[in-house]
C-alpha positions in Angstrom: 11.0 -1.1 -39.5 10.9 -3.0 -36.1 11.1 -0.7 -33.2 12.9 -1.6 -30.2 9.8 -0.5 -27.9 6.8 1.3 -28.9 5.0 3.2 -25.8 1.0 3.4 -26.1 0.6 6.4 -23.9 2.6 9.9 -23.8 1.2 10.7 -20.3 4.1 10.6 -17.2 4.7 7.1 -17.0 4.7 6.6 -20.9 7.0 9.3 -21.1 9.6 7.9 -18.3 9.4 4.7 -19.7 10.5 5.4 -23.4 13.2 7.7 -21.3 14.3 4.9 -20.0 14.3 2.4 -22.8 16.2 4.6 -24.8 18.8 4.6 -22.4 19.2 1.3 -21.6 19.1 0.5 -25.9 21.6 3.9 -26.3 24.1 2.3 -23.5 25.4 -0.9 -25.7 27.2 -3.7 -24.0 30.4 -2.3 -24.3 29.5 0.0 -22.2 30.1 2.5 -25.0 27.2 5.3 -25.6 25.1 4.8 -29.0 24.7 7.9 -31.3 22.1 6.0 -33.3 18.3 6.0 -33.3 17.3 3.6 -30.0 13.9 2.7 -32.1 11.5 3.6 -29.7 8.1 5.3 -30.2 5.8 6.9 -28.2 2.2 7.1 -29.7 -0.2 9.0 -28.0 -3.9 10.3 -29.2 -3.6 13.8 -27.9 -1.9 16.6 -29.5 0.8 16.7 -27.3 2.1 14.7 -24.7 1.8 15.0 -21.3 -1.3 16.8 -21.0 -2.7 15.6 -17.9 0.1 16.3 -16.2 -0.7 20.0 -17.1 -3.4 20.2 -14.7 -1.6 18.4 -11.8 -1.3 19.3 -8.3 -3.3 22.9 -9.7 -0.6 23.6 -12.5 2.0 23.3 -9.9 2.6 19.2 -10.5 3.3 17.5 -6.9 5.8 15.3 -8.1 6.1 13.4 -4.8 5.9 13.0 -1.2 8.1 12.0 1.6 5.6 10.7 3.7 4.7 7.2 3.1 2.8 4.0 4.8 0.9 1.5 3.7 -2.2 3.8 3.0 -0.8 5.5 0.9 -2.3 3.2 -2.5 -5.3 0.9 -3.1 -5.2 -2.4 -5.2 -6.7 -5.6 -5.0 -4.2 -6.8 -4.8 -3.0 -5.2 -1.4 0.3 -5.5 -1.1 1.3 -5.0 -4.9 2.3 -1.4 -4.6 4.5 -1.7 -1.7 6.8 -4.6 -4.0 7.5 -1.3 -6.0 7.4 1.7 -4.1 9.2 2.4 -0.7 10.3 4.8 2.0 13.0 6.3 -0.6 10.8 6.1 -4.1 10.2 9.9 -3.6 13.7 10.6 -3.4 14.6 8.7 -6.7 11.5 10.2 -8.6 13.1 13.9 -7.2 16.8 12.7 -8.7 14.8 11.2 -11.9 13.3 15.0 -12.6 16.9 16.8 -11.0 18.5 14.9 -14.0 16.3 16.4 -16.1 17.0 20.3 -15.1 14.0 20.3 -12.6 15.2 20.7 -8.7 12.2 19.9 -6.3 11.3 22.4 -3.3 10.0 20.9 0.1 6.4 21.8 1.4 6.2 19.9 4.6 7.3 16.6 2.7 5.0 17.2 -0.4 7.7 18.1 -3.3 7.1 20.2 -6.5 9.3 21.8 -9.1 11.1 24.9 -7.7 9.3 26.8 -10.4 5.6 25.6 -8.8 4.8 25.0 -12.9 3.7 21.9 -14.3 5.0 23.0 -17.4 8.3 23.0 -16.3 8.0 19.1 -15.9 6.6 18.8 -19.0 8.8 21.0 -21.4 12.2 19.0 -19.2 10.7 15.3 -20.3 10.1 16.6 -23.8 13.4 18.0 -24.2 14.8 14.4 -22.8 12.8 12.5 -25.4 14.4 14.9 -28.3 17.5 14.6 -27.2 17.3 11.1 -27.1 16.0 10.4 -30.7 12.9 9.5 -29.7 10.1 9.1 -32.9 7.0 10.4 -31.4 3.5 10.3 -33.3 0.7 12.0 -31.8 -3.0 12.7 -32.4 -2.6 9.1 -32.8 -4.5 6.2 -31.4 -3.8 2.4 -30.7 -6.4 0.2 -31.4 -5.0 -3.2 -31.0 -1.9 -5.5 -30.7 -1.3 -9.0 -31.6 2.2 -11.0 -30.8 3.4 -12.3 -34.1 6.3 -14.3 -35.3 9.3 -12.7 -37.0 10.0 -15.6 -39.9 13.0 -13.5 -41.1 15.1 -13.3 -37.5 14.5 -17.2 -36.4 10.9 -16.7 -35.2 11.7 -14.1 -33.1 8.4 -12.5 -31.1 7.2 -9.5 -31.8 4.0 -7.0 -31.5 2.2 -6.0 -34.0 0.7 -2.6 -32.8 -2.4 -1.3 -35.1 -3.3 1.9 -34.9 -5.9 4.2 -36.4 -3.7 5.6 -38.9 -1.0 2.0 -39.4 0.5 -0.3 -38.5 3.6 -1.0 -36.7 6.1 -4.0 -35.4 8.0 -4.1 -32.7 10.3 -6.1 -30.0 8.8 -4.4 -26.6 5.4 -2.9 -25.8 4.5 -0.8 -23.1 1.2 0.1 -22.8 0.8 3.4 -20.9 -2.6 4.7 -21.8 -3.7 5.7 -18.5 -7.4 5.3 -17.1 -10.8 6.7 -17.7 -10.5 9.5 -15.6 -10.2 13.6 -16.8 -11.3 12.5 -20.5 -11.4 16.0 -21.6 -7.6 15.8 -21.0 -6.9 12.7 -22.7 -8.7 9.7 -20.5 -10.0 6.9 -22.0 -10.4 2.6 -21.3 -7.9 2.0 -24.4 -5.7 0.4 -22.4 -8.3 -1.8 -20.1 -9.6 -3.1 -24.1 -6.2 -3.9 -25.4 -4.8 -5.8 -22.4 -8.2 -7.6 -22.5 -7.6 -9.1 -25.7 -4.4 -10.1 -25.0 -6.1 -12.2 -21.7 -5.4 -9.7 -19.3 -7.8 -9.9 -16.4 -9.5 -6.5 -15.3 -10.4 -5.0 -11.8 -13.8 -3.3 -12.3 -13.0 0.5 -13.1 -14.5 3.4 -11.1 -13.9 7.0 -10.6 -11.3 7.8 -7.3 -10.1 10.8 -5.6 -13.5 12.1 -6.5 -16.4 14.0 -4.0 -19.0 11.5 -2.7 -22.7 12.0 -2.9 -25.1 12.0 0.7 -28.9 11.3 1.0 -29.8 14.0 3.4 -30.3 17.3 2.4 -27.0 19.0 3.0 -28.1 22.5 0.4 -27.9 24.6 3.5 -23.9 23.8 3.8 -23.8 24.5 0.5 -19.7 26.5 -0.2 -18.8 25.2 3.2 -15.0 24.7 3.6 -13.6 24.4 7.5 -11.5 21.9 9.2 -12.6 18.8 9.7 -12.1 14.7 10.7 -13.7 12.2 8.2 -14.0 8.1 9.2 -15.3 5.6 6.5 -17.8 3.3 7.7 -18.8 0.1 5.7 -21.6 -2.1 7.2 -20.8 -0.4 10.1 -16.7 -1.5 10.1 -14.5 1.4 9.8 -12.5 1.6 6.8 -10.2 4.5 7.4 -10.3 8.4 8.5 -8.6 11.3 7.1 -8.4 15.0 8.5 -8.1 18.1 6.7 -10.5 20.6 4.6 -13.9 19.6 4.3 -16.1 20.9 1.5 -19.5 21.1 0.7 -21.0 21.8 -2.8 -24.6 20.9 -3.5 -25.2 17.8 -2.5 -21.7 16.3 -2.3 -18.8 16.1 0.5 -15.9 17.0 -1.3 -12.1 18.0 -0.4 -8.7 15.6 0.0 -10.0 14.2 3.5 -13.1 12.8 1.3 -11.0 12.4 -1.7 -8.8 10.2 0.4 -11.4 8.0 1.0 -13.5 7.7 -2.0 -11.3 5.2 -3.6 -13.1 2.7 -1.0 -16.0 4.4 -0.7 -17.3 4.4 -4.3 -15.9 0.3 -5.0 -18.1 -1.0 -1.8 -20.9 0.7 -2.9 -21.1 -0.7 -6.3 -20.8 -4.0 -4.8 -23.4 -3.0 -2.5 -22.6 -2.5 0.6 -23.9 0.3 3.2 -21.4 3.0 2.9 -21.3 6.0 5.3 -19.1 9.1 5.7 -18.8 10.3 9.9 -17.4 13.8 9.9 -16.0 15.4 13.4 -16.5 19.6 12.6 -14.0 20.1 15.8 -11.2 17.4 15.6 -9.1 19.0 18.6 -12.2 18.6 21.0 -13.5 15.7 23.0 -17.1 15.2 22.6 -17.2 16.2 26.5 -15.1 19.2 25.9 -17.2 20.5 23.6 -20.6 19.2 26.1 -18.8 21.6 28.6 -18.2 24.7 26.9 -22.1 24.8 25.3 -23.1 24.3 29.6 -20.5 27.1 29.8 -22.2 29.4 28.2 -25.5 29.0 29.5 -23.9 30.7 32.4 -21.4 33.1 30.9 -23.0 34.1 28.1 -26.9 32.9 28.6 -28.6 35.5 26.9 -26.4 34.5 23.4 -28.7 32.6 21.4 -27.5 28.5 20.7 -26.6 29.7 17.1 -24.3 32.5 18.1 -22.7 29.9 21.3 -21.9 27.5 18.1 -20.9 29.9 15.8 -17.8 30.3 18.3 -17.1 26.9 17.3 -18.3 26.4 13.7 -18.2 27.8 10.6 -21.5 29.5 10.5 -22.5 27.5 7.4 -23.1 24.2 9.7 -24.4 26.1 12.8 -28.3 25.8 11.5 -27.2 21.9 10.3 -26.2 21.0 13.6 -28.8 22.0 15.3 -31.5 20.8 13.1 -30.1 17.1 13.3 -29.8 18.0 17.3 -33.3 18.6 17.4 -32.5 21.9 19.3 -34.3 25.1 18.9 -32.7 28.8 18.8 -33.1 30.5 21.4 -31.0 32.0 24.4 -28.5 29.7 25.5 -29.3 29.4 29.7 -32.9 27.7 28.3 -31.0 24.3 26.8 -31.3 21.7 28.9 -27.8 19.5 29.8 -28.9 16.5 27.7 -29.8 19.5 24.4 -26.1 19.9 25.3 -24.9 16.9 25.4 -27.1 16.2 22.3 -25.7 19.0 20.1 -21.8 18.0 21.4 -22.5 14.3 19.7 -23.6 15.8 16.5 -20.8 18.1 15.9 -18.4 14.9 16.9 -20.1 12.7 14.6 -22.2 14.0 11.4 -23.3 11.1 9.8 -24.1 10.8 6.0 -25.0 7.8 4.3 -23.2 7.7 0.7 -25.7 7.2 -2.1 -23.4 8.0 -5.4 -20.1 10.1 -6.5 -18.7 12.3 -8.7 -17.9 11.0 -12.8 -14.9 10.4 -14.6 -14.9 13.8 -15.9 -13.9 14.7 -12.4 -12.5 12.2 -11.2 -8.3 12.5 -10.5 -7.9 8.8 -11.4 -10.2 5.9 -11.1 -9.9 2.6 -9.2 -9.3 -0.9 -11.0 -7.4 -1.5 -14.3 -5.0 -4.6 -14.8 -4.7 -7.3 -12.6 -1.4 -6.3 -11.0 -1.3 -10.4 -10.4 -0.8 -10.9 -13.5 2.6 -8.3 -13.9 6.2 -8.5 -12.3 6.8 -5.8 -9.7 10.4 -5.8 -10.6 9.8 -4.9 -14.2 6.2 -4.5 -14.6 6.3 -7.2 -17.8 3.2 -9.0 -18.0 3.7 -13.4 -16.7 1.5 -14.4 -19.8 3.6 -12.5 -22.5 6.9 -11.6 -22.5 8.0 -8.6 -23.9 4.4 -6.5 -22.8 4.9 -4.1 -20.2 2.5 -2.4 -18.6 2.4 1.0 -16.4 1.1 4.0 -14.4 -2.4 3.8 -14.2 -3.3 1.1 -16.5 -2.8 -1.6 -13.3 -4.7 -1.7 -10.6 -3.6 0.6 -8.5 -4.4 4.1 -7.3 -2.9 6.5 -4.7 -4.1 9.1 -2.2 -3.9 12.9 -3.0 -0.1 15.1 -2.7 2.1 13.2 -5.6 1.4 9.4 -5.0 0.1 8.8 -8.3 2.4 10.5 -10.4 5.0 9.0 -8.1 3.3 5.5 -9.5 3.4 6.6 -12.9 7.3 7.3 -13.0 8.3 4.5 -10.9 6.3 2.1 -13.0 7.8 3.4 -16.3 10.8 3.6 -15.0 10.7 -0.2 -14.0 9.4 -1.2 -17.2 11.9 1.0 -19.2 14.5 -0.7 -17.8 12.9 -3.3 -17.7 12.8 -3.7 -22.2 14.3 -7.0 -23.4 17.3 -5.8 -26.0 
């Protein structure tokens, strides 16, 4: 048999894709809807498909996110995302999954299924592919693809997809094997080997949306978690800045402010340069604002102690930190001299860590690199050295930010590509 389109991948954008290739084969050019078989085929080496998505957004799968600008994804290729997604991809990723049975519910622009259950996206895309007649073959792995020559239909292209249990032949590929990342749920490089063969440049592949590791001794912080600013410093140029939850575990900055930035973060330091993580512990204040309530309460409250004057400030978990890097003893408040002030105000403003290492691909979100997106059409994501290959979701190079972006990729790219299938 020669299938129409085989998928490698049965993660979300594998999953939209063959969706989407089944329609476009099932609507014929008549216009007239096909009860037949569309001949597509998802093969995916886990025991069932969609697993990651599982574990998304906390088993509540953040589907997508209103808020968008041009931070919002990483790629070497900069601008690459932004041919693909826009201002209104969240809206058409929210009707994609409303078709489907799934209505989205608002949180301050980030969107999840009104049910808040991952499995609900799941169990909708599975019922799709039945209803569809799509052949799917899991606990099943591809292991390489060649483009061959149909002798018996004029020397028509084809694929020839081997797996580790057969072989198959077909008119479209899509490979959407997904990255490194999570391999207890299903990551692997599979897809960064294939598309190699087939002369595919790759991006060098690291973990993303992962904690970073400091060189100071931060075990004192240890189970920290308060508000917080974060900027990016590489050789000493900024990079970016995020706000929200800072974490501290061990010797790692962790949270989605750091996650934010560890994309960048973790790709400069391979390649060697000085990386370092500034953290603010009181966005709202000015550094003088915070200078004058410490000089405040050397007359207010002077017999307090410098830890407790913090501690009005700070989560008590930093307090010691602070004051340590300060160089400031505790004792009663009215002793600190104006510049000890001044002193402890710029080291809550501007914590600095130097970034030594990161967390792994076992918990890493997604990783950095993949296919060179130079090398793809951002209209249908078919690959400019072989017609006929597709190639989605986090395969490319490309990786979002935390709240939906990358599983806002991953449909939007199979989506693409689905429709994208040459019939």
């Amino acid at each position: 048999m020669i299938y129409n389109a085989i998928i490698a991948g049965g993660g979300a954008s594998g999953i939209v894709a063959a969706i989407k290739a089944a329609e476009k084969i099932k609507q014929n050019t008549s216009g007239k809807q096909s009860n037949e078989a569309p001949g597509v085929l998802i093969i995916d080496k886990n025991k069932k498909l969609g697993r990651k998505l599982y574990a998304t957004g906390n088993g509540r799968c953040n589907i997508s996110n209103a808020h968008f600008d041009i931070s919002c994804y990483n790629s070497s290729q900069e601008f690459f995302p932004y041919e693909i997604i826009n201002n209104d991809s969240y809206r058409r990723v929210n009707d994609f999954f409303f078709e489907l049975g799934v209505p989205s519910t608002d949180t301050n622009g980030y969107f999840y299924p009104m049910s808040l259950q991952a499995s609900t996206v799941v169990w909708s895309l599975s019922d799709r592919i039945k209803s569809l007649g799509i052949e799917v073959r899991l606990k099943e792995e591809v292991t390489g693809i060649t483009g061959i020559k149909n002798v018996s239909i004029d020397g028509e292209n084809l694929f020839k997809v081997t797996t580790d249990k057969g072989t198959y032949q077909c008119r479209n590929l899509i490979i959407s094997t997904g990255g490194s990342s999570y391999e207890s749920l299903g990551g692997s490089d599979t897809g960064y080997k294939l598309l190699e063969t087939t002369g595919h440049r790759m991006v060098p592949v690291y973990p993303a949306l992962c904690k970073l590791k400091c060189s100071r001794n931060i075990s004192g912080m240890n189970g920290l978690r308060t508000a917080a600013e974060a900027r990016l410093t590489v050789d000493d140029i900024e990079y970016g800045h995020e706000q929200g939850e800072l974490q501290i575990s061990g010797e790692y900055l962790s949270g989605i402010m750091i996650f934010n930035l560890s994309s960048q973060a973790v790709r400069c330091l391979h390649e060697g340069h000085r990386v370092k993580i500034y953290i603010s512990l009181v966005p709202e204040l000015t550094e003088e604002e915070i200078k004058k309530i410490i000089i405040n309460s050397k007359s207010a409250n002077g017999d307090r102690t410098v830890f407790a004057c913090l501690n009005g400030m700070l989560n008590e978990r930093a307090v010691q930190y602070v004051m340590d890097i300060a160089g400031v003893e505790n004792r009663p408040v009215k002793n600190i001299t104006d510049k000890e002030a001044a002193d402890l105000a710029h080291t809550i403003k501007n914590l600095e860590f130097d970034i030594t290492g990161h967390g792994d691909y076992s918990e890493a979100q997604v990783v950095s690199g993949g296919a060179d997106t130079s090398y793809f059409s951002p209209v249908t994501m078919e690959s400019k050295l072989l017609d006929g290959l597709f190639v989605t979701g986090e395969a490319l190079d490309v990786d979002g930010i935390c709240g939906g972006y990358n599983i806002t990729w991953a449909v939007i790219t199979g989506m693409a590509a689905g429709e994208g299938i040459h019939i």
